[in-house]
C-alpha positions as CSV (number, residue, x, y, z in Angstrom):
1,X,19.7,18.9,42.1
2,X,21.8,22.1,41.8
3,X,22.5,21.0,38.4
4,X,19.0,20.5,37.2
5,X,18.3,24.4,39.1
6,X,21.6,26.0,37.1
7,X,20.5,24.3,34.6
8,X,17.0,25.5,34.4
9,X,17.9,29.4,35.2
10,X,20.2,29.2,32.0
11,X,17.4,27.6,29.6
12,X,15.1,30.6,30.7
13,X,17.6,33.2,30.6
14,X,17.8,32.4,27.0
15,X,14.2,32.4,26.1
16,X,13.8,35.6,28.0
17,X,16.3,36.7,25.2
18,X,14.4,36.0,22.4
19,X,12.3,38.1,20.1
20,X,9.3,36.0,20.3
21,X,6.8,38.1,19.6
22,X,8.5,38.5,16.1
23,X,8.9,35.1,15.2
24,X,5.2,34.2,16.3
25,X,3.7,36.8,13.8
26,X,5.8,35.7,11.3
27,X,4.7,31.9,11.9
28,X,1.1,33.0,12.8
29,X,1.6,34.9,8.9
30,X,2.5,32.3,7.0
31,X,0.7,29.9,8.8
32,X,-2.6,31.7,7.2
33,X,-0.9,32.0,3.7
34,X,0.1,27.9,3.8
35,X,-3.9,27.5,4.6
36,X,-5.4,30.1,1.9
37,X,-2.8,28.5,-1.1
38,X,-3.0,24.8,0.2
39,X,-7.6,25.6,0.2
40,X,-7.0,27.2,-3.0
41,X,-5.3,25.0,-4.9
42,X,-7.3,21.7,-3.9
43,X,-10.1,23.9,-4.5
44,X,-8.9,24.0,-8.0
45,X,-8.1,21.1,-9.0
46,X,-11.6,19.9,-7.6
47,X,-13.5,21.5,-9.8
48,X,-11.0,20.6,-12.5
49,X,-12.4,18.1,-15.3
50,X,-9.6,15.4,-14.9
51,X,-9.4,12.7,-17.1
52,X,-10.1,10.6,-14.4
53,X,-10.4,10.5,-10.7
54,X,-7.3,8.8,-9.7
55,X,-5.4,11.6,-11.2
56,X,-7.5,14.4,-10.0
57,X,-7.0,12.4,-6.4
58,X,-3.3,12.0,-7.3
59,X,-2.8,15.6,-7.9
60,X,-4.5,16.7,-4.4
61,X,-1.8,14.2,-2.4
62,X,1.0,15.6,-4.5
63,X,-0.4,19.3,-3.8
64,X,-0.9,18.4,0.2
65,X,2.7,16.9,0.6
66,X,5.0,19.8,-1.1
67,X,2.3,22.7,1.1
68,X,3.9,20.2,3.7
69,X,7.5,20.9,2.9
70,X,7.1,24.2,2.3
71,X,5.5,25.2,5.7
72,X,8.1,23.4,7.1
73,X,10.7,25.3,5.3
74,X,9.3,28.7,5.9
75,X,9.3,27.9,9.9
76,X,12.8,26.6,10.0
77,X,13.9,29.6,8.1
78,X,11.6,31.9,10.7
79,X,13.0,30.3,13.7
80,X,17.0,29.0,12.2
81,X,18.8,31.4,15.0
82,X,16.7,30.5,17.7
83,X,16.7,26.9,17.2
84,X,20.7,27.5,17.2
85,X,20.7,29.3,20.6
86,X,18.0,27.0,21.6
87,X,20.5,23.7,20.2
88,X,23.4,24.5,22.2
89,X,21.5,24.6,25.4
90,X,19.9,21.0,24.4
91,X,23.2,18.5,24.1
92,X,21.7,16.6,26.5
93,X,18.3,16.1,25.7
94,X,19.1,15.7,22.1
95,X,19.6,11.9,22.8
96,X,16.6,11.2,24.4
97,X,14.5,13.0,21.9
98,X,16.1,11.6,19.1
99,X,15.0,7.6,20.8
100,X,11.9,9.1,21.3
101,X,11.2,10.2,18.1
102,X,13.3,6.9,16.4
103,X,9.7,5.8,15.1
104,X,8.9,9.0,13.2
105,X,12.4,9.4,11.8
106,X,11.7,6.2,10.7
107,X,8.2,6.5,9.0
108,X,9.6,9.8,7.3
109,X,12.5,8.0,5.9
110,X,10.0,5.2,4.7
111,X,8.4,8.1,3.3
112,X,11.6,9.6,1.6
113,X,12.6,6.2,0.4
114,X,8.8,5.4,-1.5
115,X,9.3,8.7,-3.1
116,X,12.4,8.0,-4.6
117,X,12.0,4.8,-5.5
118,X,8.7,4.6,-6.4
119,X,7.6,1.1,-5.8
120,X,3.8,1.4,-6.4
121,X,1.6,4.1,-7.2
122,X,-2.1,5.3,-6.1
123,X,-4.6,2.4,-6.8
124,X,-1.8,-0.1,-6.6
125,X,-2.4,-3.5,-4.7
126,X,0.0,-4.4,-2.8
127,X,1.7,-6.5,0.3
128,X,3.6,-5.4,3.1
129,X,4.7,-7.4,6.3
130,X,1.3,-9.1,6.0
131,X,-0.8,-5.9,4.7
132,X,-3.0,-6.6,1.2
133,X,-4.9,-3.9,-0.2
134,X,-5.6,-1.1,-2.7
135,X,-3.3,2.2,-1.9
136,X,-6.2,4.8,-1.5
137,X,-4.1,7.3,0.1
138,X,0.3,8.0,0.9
139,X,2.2,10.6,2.7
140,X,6.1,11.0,4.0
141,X,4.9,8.8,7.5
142,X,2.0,6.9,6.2
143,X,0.4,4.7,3.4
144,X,-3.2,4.1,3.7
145,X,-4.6,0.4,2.1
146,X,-8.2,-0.4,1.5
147,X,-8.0,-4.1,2.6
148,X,-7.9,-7.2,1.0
149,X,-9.3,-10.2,3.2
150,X,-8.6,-10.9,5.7
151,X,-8.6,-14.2,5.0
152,X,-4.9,-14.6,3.0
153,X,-6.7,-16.7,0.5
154,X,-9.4,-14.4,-0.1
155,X,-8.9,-12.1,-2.7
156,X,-12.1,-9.6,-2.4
157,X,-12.1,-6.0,-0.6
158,X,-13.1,-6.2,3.1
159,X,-14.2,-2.6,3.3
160,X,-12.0,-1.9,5.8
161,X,-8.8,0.5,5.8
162,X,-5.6,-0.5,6.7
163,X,-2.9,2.9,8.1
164,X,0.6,1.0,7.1
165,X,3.7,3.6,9.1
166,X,6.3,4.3,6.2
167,X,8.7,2.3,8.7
168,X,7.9,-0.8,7.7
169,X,9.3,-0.1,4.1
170,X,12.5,-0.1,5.5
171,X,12.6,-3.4,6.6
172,X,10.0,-5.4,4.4
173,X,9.5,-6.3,0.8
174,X,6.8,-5.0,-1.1
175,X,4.7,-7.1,-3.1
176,X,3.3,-5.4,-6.4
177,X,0.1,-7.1,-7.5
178,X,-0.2,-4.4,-10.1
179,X,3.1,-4.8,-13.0
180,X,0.5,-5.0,-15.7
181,X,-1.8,-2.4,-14.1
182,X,-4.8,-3.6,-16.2
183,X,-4.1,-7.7,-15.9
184,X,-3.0,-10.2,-13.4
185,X,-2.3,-13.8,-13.0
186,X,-4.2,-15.6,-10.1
187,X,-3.6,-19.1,-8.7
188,X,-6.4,-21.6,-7.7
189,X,-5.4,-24.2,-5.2
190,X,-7.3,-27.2,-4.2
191,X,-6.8,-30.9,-3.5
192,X,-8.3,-34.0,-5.4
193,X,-11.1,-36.0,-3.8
194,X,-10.1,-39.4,-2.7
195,X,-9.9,-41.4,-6.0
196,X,-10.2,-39.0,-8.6
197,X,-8.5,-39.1,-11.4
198,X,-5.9,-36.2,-11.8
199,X,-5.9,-36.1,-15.3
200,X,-9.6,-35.6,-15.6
201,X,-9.2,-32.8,-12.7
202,X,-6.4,-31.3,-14.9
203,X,-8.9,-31.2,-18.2
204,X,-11.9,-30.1,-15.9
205,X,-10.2,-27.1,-14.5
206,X,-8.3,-26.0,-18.1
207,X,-11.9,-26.3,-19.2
208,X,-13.6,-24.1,-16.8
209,X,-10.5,-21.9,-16.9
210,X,-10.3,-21.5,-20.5
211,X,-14.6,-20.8,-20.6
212,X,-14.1,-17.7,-18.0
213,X,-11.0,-16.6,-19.1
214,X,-12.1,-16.5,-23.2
215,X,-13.1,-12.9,-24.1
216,X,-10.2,-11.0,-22.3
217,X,-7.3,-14.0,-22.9
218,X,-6.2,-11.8,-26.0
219,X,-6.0,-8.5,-24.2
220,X,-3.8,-10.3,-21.3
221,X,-1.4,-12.1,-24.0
222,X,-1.2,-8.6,-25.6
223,X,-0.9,-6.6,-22.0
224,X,1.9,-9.2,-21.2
225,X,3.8,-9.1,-24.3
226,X,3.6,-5.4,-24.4
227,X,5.3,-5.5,-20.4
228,X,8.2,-7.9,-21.5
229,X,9.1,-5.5,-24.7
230,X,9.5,-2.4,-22.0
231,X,10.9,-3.8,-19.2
232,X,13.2,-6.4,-21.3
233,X,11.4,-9.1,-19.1
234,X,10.9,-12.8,-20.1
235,X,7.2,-13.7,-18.5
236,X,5.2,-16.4,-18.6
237,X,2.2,-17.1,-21.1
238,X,-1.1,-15.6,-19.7
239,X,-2.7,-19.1,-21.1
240,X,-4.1,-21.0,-18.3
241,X,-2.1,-23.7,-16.9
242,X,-2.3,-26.8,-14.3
243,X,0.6,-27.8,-12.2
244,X,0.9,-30.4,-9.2
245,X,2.9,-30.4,-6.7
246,X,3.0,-32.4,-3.4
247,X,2.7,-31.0,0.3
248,X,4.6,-32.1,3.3
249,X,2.3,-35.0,4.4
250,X,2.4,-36.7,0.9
251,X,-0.7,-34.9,-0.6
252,X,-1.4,-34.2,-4.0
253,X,-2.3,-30.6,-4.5
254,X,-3.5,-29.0,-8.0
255,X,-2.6,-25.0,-8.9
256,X,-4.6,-23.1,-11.3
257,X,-2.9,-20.2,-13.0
258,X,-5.4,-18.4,-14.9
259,X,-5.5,-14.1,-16.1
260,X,-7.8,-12.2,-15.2
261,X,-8.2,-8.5,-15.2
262,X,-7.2,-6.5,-11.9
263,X,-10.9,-5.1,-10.7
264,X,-12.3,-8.2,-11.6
265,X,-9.8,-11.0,-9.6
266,X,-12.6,-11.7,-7.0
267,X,-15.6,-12.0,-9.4
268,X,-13.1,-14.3,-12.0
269,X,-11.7,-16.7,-9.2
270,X,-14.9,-17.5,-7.5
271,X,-16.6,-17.8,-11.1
272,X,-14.4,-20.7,-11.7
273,X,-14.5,-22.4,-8.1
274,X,-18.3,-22.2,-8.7
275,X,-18.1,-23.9,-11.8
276,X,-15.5,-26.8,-10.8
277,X,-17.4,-27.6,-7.8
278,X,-20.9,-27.7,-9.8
279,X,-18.9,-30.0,-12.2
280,X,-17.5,-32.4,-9.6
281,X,-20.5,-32.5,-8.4
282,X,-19.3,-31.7,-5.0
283,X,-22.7,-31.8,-1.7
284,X,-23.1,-29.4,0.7
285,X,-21.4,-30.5,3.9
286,X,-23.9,-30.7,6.5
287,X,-24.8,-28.5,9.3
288,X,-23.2,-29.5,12.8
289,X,-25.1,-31.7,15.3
290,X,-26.8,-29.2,17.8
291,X,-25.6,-29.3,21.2
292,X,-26.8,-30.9,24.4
């Protein structure tokens, strides 16, 4: 107990010590400057006839995190010494506040390491430790996703956002929907009815495939050719394609690779399941027996 006492007269000793009053105008100061630039500028570049608005939006994130790093420069240089003085008299704590704050560190060097790396850009769609969706919105400690799903085989916006911490970039891989940025390929799987010929499901879905897929098949083959030429890449034909493969209880299962463009993956996939089921003539299952 005499410890925690001596230990407390010391800490306010040293605040007592301080020229405050100084460093609190100086913060309050530049605290109002940070505001009236950071308003300012977004003000701007609101008003500014972008080319579009992803780069008008892109421009307004990039302007909000350096104001960011700035304010934070300007009040570590306002407060260095006393955060010295004020260091010395914290050995101790340091440890606990450096646990507590672990998850922050973390999010901020998830942050650091998207910046330098780059993995995706605004109106990306992506993956992360389970997360689809469209990046809307990115900071050092946070990414923001306008979900896909939830349903992992649904492939259409739910409306709802998604807050991913910059943490779990450290630890998980990212899945980049978006190489082409204009085209994607998208995968159809579904199982034969009992009987059916695969071969005639193979022609009836290359069919169906090939109908959908017809008046932007050339701009895919050209998107992907261009994307191998830059990035020294050999990918696969954008042509539609059937393959087969077999699960773990002995069933047949047939995968439909098919391009589509990336704003259009929802209305392109259910297109052709719409169009294979009216050809296989598949019924409507029938509503459940009402209860007692």
């Amino acid at each position: 107990m005499s410890f925690n006492w001596d230990y407390f007269n010391e800490t306010l000793a040293t605040l007592q010590t301080w020229d405050i009053h100084r460093q609190s105008i100086s913060s309050l100061g530049l605290l109002i400057a940070f505001l009236a630039f950071r308003w300012g500028v977004i003000f701007s570049i609101r008003r500014w006839s972008a080319p579009t608005f992803d780069e008008k939006r892109r421009w307004i994130l990039q302007i909000k995190n350096i104001s960011l790093i700035i304010l934070a420069a300007g009040l570590f240089g306002i407060w260095a010494t006393e955060l010295r003085a004020f260091a010395l008299s914290l050995v101790a704590v340091a440890a606990a506040v450096a646990i507590s704050t672990k998850e922050i560190l973390q999010c901020f060097m998830g942050g650091l390491w998207k910046a330098s790396v780059r993995p995706f850009e605004l109106g990306d769609r992506i993956e992360i430790a389970g997360f689809r969706g469209e990046v809307i919105d990115q900071n050092l400690l946070s990414t923001t996703l306008l979900e896909i799903g939830p349903a992992r085989e649904v492939n259409q916006l739910s409306g709802r956002q998604v807050v991913v911490p910059n943490s779990l970039f450290l630890a998980n891989p990212v899945h980049n929907q978006s190489l082409q940025q204009k085209y994607v390929l998208q995968t159809i799987r579904l199982m034969p009815s009992p009987g059916e010929d695969w071969k005639a499901l193979e022609r009836l879905l290359l069919e169906v495939a090939n109908k959908e897929c017809a008046h932007f098949l050339e701009g895919a083959r050209h998107s992907m050719a261009r994307l191998a030429l830059r990035e020294g890449l050999d990918l696969p034909r954008v042509e539609p394609r059937v393959s087969f493969q077999y699960d773990d209880l002995g069933r047949l299962h047939a995968t439909l690779r098919f391009p589509t463009p990336l704003d259009r993956v929802s209305r392109t996939e259910q297109a052709i399941i719409r169009s294979v089921l009216q050809a296989r003539g598949v019924p409507t299952p029938p509503a459940p027996a009402a209860g007692p």
